[in-house]
C-alpha positions as CSV (number, residue, x, y, z in Angstrom):
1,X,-17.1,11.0,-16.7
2,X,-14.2,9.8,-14.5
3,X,-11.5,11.3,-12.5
4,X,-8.8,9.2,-14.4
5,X,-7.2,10.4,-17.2
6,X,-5.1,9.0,-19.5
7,X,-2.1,11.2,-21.4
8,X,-0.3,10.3,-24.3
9,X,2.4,11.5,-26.4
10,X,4.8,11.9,-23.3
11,X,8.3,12.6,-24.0
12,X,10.7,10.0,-22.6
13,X,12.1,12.6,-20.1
14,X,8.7,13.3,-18.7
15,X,8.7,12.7,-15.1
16,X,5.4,12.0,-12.5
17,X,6.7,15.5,-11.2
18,X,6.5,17.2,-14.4
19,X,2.8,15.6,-14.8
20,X,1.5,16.3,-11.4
21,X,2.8,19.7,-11.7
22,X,1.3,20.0,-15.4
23,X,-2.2,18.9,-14.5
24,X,-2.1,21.0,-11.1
25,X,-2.6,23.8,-13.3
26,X,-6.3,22.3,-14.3
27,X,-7.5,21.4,-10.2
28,X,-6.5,19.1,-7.4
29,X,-3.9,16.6,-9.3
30,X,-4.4,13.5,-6.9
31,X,-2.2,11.0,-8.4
32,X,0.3,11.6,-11.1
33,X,2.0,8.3,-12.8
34,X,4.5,7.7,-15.8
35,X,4.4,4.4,-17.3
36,X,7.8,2.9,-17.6
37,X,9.2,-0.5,-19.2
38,X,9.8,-3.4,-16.5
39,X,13.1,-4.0,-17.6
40,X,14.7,-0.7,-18.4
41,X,12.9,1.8,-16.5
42,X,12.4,3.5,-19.5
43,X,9.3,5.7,-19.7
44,X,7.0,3.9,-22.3
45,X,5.4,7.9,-23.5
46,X,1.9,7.4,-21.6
47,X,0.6,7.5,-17.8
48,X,-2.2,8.2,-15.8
49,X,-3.4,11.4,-13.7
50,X,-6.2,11.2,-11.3
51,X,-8.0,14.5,-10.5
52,X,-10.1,15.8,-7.7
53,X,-13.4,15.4,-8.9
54,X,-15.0,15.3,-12.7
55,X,-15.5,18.8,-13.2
56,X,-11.7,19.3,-12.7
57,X,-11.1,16.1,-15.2
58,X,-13.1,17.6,-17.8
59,X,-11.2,21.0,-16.8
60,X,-7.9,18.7,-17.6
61,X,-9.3,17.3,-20.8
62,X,-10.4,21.0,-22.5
63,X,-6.8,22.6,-21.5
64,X,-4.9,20.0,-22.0
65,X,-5.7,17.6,-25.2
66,X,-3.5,19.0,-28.3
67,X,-1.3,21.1,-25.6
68,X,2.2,20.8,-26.4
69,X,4.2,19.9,-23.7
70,X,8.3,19.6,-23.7
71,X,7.9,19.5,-27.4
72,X,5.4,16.9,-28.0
73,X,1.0,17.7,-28.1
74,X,-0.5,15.7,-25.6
75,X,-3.2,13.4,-26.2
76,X,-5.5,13.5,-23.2
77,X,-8.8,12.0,-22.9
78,X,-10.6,9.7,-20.1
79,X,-8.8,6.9,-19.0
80,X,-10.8,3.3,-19.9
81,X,-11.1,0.6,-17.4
82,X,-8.7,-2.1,-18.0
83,X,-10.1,-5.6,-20.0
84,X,-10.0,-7.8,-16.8
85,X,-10.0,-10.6,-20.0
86,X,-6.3,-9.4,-21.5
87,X,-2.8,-9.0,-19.9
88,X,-0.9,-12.2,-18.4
89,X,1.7,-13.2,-21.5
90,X,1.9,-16.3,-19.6
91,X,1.1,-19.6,-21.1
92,X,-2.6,-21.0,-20.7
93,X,-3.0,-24.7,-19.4
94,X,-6.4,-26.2,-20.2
C-alpha cells in the first residue's frame, strides 16, 4: 500500500484547498493536487493526495471512497505508477 492516492469524481470547482483540507480529516495530508487541462486551466475532475504514512492512506481510502463531496461521491483508491511506455502525443521517428 502506498501513500498516494488517486480521487476521482471531482467537481470542476474543486480546489487543491478543498482536497487538502478534505483528506486532513483522515491524517497528515502531505500534498494535495487538482489536475487541470493545459490549455484552459480547467480542472479535468481527478487529482492526487499524498498522505503521511499507509496506515493514514488506507484511513483515506475506508472514509472517503463513495463519500459525497460538493455533490459528487468520490472515487478514491491507490494511486498507480504511471506507464513510463505511454504519454508523449508527439510523433515517433524511427
Amino acid at each position: 500500500m502506498g501513500r498516494k492516492l488517486y480521487v476521482g469524481n471531482l467537481g470542476f470547482d474543486v480546489n487543491n484547498k478543498d482536497l487538502e483540507d478534505l483528506f486532513a480529516q483522515a491524517g497528515t495530508c502531505e500534498s494535495a493536487s487538482v489536475i487541470t487541462d493545459r490549455g484552459t486551466g480547467q480542472s479535468r475532475g481527478f487529482g492526487f493526495v499524498e498522505m503521511g504514512s499507509n496506515g493514514e492512506a488506507q484511513k483515506a481510502i475506508q472514509q472517503f471512497d463513495g463519500q459525497e463531496f460538493k455533490g459528487r461521491p468520490l472515487k478514491v483508491n491507490e494511486a498507480k505508477e504511471r506507464d513510463s511506455n505511454r504519454g508523449g502525443g508527439g510523433r515517433g521517428r524511427y
